[in-house]
Structures are given as C-alpha cells and as structure tokens.
mmCIF file of the N, C-alpha and C atoms, coordinates in Angstrom:
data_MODEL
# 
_entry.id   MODEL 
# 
loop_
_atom_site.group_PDB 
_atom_site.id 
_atom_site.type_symbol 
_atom_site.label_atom_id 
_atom_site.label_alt_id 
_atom_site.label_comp_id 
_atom_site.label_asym_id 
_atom_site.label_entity_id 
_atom_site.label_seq_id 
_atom_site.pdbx_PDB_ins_code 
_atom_site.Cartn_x 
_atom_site.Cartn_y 
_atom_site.Cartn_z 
_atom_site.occupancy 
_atom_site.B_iso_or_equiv 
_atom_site.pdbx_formal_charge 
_atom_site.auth_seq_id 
_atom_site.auth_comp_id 
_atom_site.auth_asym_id 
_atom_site.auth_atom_id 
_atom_site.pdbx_PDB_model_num 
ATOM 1   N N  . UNK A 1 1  ? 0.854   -1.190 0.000  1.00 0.00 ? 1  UNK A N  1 
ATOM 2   C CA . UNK A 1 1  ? 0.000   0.000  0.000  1.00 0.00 ? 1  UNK A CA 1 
ATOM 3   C C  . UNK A 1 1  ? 0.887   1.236  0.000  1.00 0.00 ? 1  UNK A C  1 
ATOM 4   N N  . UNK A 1 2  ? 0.032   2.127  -0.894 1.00 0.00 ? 2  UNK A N  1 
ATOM 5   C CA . UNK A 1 2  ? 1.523   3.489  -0.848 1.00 0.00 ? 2  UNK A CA 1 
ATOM 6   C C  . UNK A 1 2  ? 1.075   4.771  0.619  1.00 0.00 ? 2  UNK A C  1 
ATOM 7   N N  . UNK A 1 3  ? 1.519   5.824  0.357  1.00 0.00 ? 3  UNK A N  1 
ATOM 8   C CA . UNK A 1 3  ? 1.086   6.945  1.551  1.00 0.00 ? 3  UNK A CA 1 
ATOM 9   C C  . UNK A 1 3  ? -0.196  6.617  1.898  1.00 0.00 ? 3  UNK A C  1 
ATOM 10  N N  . UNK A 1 4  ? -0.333  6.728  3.035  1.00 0.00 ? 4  UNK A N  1 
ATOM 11  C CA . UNK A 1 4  ? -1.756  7.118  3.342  1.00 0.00 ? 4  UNK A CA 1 
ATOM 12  C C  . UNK A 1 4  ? -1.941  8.809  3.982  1.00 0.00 ? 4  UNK A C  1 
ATOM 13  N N  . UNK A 1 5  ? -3.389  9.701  3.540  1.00 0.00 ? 5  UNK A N  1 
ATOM 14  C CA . UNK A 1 5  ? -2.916  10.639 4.441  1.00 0.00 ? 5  UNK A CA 1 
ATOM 15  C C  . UNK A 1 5  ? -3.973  10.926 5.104  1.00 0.00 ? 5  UNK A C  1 
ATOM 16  N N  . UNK A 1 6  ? -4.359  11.209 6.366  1.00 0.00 ? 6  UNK A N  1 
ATOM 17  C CA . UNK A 1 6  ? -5.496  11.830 7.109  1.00 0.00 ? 6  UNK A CA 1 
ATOM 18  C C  . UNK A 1 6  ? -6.069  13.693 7.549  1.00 0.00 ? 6  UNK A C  1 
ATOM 19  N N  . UNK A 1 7  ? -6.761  14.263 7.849  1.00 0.00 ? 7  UNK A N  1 
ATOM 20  C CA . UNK A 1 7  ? -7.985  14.930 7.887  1.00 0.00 ? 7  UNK A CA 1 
ATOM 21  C C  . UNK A 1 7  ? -7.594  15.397 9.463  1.00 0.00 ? 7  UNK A C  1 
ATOM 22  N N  . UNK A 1 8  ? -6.504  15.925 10.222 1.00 0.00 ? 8  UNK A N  1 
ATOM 23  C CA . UNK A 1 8  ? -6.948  16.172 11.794 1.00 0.00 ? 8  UNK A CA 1 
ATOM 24  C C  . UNK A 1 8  ? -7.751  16.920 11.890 1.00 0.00 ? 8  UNK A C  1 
ATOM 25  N N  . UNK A 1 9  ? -8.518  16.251 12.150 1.00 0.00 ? 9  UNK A N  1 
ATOM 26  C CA . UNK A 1 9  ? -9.665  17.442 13.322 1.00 0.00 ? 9  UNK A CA 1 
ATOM 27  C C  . UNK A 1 9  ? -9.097  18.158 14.290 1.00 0.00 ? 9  UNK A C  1 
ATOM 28  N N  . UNK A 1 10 ? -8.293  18.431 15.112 1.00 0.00 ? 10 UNK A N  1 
ATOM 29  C CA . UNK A 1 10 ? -7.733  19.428 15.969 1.00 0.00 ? 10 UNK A CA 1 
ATOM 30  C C  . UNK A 1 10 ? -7.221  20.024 15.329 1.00 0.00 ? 10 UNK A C  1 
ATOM 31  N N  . UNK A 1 11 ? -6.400  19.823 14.645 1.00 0.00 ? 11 UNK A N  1 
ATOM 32  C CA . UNK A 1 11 ? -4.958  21.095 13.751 1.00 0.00 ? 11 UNK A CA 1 
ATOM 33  C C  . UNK A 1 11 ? -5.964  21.497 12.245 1.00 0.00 ? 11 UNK A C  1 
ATOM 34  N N  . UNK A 1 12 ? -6.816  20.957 11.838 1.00 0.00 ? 12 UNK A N  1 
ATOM 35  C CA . UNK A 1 12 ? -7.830  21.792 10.803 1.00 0.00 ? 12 UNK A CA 1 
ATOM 36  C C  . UNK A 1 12 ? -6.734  21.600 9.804  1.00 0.00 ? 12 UNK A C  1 
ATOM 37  N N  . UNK A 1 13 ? -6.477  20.348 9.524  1.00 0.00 ? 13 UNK A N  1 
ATOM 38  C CA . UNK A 1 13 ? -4.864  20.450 8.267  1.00 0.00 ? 13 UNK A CA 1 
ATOM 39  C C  . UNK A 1 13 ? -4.766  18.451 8.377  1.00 0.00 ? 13 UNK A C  1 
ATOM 40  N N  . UNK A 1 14 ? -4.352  18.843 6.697  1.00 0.00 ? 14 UNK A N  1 
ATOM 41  C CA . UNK A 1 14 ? -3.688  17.637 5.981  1.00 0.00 ? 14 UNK A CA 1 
ATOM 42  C C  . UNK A 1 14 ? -2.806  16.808 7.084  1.00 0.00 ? 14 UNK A C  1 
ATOM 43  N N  . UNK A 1 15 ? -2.859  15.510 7.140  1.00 0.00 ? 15 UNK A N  1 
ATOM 44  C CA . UNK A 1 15 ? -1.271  15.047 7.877  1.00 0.00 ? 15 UNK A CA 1 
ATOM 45  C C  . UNK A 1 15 ? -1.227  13.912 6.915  1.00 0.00 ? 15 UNK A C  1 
ATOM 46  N N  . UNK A 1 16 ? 0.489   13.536 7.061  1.00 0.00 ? 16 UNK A N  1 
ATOM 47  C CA . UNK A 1 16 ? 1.061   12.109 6.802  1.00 0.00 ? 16 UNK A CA 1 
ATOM 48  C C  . UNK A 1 16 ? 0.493   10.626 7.624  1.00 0.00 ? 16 UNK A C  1 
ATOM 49  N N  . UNK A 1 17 ? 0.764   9.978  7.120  1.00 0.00 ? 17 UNK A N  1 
ATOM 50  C CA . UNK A 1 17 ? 0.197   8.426  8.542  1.00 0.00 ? 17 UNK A CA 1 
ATOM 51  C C  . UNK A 1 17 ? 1.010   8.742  9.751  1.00 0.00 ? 17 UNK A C  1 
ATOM 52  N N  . UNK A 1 18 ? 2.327   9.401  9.764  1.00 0.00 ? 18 UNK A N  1 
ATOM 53  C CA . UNK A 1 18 ? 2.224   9.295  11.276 1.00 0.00 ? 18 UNK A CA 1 
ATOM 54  C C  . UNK A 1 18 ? 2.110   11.178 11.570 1.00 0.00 ? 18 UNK A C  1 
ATOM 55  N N  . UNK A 1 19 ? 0.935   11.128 12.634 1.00 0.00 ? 19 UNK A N  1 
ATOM 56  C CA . UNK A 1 19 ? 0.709   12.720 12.581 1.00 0.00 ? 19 UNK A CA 1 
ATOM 57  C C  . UNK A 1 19 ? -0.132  12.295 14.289 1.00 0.00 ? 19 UNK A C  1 
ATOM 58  N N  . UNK A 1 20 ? -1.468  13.139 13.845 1.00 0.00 ? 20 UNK A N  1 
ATOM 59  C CA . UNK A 1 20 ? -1.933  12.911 15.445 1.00 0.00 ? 20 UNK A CA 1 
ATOM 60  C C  . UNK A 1 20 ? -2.842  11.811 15.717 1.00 0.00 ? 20 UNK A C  1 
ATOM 61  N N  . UNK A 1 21 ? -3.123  11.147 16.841 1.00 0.00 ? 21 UNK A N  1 
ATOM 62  C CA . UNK A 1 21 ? -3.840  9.995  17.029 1.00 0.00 ? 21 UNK A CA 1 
ATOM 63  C C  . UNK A 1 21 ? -5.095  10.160 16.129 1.00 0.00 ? 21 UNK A C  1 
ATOM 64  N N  . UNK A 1 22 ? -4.982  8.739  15.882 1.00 0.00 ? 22 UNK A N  1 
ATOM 65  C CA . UNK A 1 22 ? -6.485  8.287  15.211 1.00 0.00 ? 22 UNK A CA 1 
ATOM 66  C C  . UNK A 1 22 ? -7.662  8.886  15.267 1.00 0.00 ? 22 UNK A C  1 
ATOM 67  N N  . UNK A 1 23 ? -8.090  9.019  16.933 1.00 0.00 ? 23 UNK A N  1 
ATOM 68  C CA . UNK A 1 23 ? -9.179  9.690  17.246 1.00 0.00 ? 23 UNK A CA 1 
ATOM 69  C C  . UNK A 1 23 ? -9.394  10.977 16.845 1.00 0.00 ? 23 UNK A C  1 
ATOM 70  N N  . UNK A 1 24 ? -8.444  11.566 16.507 1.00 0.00 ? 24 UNK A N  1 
ATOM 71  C CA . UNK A 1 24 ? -8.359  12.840 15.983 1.00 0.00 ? 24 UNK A CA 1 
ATOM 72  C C  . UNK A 1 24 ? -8.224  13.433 14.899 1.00 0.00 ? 24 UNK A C  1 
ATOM 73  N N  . UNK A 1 25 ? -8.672  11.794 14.004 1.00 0.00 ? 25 UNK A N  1 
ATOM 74  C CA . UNK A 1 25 ? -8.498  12.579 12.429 1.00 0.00 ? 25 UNK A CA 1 
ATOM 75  C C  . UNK A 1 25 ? -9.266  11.906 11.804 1.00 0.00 ? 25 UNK A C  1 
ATOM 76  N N  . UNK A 1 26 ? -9.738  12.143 10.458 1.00 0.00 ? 26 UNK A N  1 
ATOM 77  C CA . UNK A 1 26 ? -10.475 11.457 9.719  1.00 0.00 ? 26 UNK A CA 1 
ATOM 78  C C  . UNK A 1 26 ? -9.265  11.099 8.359  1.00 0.00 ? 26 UNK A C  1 
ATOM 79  N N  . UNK A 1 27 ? -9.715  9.385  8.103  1.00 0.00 ? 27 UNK A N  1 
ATOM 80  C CA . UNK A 1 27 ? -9.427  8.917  7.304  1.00 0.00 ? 27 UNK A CA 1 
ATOM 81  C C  . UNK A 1 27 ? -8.718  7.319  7.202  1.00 0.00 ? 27 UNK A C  1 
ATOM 82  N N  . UNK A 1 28 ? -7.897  7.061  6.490  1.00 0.00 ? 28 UNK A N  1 
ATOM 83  C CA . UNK A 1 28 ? -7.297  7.553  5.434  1.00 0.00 ? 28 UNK A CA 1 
ATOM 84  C C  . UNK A 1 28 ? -7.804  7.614  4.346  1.00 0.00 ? 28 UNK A C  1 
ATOM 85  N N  . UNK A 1 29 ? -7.168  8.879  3.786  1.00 0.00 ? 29 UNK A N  1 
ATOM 86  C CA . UNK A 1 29 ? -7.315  8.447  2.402  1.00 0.00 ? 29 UNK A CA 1 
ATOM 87  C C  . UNK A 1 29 ? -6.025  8.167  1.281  1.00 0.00 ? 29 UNK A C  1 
ATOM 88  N N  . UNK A 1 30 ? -6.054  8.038  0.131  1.00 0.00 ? 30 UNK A N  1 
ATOM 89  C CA . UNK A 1 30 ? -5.111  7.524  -0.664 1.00 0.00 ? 30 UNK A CA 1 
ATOM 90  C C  . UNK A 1 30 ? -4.409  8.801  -1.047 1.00 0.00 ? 30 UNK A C  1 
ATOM 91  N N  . UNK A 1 31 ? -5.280  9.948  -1.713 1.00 0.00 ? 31 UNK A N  1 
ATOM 92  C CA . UNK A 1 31 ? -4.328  11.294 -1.770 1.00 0.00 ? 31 UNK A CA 1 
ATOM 93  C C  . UNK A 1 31 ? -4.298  11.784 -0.444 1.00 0.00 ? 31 UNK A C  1 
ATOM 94  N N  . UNK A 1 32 ? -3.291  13.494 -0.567 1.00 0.00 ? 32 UNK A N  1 
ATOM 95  C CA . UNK A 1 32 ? -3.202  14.633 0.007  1.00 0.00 ? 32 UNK A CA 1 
ATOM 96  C C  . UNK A 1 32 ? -4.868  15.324 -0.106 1.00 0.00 ? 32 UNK A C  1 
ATOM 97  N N  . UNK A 1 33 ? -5.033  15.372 -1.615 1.00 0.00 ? 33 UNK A N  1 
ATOM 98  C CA . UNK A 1 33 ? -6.204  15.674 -2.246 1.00 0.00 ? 33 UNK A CA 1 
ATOM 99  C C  . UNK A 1 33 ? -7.091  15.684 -1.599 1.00 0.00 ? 33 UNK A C  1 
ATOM 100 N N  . UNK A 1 34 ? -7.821  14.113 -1.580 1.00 0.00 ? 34 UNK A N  1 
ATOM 101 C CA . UNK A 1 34 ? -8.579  13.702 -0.783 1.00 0.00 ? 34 UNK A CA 1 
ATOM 102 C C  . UNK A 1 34 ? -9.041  13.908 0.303  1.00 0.00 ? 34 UNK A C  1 
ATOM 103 N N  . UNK A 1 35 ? -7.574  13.397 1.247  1.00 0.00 ? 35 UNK A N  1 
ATOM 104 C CA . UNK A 1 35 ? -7.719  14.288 2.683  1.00 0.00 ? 35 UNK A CA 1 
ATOM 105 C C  . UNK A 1 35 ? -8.188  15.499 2.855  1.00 0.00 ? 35 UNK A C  1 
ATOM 106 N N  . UNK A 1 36 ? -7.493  16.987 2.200  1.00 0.00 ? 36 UNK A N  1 
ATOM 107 C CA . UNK A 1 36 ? -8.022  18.010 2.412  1.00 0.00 ? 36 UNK A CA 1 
ATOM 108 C C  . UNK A 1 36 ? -9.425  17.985 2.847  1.00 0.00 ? 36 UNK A C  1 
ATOM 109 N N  . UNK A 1 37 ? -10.023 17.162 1.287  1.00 0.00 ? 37 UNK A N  1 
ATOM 110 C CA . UNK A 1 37 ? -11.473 17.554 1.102  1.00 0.00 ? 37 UNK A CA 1 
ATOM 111 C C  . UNK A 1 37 ? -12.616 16.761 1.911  1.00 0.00 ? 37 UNK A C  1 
ATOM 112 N N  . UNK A 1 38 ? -11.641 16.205 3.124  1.00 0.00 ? 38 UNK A N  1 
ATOM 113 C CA . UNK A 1 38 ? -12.657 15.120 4.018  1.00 0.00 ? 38 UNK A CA 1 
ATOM 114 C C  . UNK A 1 38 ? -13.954 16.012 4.502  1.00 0.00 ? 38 UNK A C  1 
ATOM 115 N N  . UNK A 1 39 ? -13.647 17.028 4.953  1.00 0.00 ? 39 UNK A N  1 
ATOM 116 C CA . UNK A 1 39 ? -14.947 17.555 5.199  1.00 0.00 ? 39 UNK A CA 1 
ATOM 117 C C  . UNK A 1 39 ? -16.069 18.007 4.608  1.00 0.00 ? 39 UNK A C  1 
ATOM 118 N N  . UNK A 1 40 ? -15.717 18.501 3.050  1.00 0.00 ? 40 UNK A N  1 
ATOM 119 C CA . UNK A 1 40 ? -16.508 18.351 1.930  1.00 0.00 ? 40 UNK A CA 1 
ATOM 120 C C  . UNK A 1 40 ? -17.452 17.687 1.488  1.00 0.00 ? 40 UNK A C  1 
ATOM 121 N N  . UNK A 1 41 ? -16.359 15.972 1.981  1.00 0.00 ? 41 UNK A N  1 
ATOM 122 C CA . UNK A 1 41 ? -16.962 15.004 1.334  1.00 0.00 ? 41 UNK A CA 1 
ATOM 123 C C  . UNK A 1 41 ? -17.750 14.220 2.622  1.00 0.00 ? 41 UNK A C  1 
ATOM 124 N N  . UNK A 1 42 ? -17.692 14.483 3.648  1.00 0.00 ? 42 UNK A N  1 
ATOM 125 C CA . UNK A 1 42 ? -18.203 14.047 4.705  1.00 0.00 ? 42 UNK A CA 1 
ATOM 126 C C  . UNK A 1 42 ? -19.101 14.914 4.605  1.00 0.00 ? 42 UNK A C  1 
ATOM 127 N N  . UNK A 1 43 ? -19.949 16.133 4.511  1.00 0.00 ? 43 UNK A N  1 
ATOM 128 C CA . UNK A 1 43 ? -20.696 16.898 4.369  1.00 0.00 ? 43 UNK A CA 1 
ATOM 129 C C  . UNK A 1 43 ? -21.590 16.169 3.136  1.00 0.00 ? 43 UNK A C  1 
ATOM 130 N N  . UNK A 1 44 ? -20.794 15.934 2.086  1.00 0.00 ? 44 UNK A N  1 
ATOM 131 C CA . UNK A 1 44 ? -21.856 15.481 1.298  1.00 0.00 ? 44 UNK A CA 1 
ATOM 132 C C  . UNK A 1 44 ? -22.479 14.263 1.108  1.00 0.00 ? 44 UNK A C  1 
ATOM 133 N N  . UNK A 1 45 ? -21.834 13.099 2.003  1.00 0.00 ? 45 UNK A N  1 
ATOM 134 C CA . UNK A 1 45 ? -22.542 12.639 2.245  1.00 0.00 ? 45 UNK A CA 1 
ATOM 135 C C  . UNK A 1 45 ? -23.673 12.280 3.124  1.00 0.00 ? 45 UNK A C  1 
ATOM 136 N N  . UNK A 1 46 ? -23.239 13.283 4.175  1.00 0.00 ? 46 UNK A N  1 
ATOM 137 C CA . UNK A 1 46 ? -24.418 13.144 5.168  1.00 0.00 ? 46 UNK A CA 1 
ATOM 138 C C  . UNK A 1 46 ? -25.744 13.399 4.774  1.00 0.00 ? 46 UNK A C  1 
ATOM 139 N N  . UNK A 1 47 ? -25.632 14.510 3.967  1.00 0.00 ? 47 UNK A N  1 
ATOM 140 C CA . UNK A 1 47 ? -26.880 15.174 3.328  1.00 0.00 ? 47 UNK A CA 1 
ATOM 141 C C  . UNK A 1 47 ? -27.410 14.356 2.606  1.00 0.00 ? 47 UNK A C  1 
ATOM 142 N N  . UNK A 1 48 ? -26.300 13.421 1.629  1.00 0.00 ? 48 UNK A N  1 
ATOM 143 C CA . UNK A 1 48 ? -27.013 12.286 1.155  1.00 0.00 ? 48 UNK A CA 1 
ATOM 144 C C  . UNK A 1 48 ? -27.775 11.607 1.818  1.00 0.00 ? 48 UNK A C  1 
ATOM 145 N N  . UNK A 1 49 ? -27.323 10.788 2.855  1.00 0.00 ? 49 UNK A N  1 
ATOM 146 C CA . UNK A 1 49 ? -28.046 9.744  3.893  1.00 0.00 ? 49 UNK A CA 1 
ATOM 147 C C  . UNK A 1 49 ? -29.183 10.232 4.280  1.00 0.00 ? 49 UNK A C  1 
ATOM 148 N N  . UNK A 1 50 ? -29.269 11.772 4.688  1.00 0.00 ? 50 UNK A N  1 
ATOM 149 C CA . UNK A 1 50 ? -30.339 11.893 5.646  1.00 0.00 ? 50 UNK A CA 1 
ATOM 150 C C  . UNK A 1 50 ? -31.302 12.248 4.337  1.00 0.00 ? 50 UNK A C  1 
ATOM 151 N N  . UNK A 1 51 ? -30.881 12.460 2.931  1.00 0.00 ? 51 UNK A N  1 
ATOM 152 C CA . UNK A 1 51 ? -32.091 12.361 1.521  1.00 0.00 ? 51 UNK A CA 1 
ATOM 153 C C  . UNK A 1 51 ? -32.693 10.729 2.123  1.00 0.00 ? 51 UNK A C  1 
ATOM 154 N N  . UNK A 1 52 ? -31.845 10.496 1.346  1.00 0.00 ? 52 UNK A N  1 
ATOM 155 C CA . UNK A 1 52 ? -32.251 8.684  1.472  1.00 0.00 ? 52 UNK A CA 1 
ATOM 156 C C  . UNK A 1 52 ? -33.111 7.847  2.907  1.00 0.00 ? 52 UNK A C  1 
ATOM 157 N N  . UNK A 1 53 ? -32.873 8.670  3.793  1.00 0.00 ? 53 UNK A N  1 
ATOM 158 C CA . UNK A 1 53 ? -33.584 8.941  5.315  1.00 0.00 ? 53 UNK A CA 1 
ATOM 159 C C  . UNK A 1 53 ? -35.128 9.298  4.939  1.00 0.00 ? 53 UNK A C  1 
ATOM 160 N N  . UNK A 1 54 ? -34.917 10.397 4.498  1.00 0.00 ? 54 UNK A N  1 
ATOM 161 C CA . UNK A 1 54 ? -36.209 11.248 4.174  1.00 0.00 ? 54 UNK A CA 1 
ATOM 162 C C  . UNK A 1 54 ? -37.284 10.207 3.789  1.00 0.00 ? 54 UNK A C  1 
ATOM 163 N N  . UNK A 1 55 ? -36.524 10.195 1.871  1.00 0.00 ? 55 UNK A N  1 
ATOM 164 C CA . UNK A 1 55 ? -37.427 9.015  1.057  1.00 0.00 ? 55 UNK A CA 1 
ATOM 165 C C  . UNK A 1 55 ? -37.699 7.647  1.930  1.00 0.00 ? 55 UNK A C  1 
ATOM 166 N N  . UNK A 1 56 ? -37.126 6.919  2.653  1.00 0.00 ? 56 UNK A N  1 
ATOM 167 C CA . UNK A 1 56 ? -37.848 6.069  3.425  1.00 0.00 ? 56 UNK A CA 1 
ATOM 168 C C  . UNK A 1 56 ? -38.809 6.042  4.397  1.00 0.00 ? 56 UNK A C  1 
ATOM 169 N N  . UNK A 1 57 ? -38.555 6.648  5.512  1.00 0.00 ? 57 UNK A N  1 
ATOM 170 C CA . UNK A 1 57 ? -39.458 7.545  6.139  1.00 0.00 ? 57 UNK A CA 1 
ATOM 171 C C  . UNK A 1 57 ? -41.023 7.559  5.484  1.00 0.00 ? 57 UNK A C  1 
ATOM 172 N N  . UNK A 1 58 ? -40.733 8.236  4.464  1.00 0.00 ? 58 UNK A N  1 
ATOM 173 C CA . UNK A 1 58 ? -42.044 8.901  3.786  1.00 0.00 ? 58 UNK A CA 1 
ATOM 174 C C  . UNK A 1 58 ? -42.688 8.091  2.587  1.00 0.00 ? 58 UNK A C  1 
ATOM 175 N N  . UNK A 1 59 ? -42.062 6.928  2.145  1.00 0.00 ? 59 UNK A N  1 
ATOM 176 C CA . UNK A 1 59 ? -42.484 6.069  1.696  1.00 0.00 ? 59 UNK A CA 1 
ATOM 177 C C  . UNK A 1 59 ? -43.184 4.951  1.879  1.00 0.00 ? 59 UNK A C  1 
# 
C-alpha cells in the first residue's frame, strides 16, 4: 500500500500516517487531495443519507 494521508480534526490540516492519534483525524485516504477535502466530502454525504432517510421515512 503506498502513503496514506489523514484529515486532523484538531490542527484543521492535511497530515502524513504518522501525525496525530487516530481519534483525531479522519481517514485515510489515498491522496493529500482527498484528505483536504474530508470535510466536503463528509458533508456530502451526510446530506445524502439523511435524503435517502427522508425518502424512506415517507415512503
């Protein structure tokens, strides 16, 4: 497996695999890229789920 990189939630910034504990970051992911955009993409999917929430619910 090549780099991995994670999302800290405390420092609001990119890290390498070794950076701050687990609990404190989101990921991994395979890019830098990626990582950045964890919150983006964690945002969009929530909104997804809670669609897909909705439509069941109400179906």
């Amino acid at each position: 497996m090549g780099d991995q990189w994670w999302f800290c939630l405390k420092h609001m910034a990119v890290e390498p695999d070794k950076g701050c504990p687990n609990k404190d970051r989101m990921g991994p992911y395979e890019t830098r890229e990626a990582a950045a955009n964890a919150l983006k993409t964690a945002a969009e999917r929530n909104k997804e789920w809670a669609e897909q929430d909705k439509d069941w619910n109400n179906g």
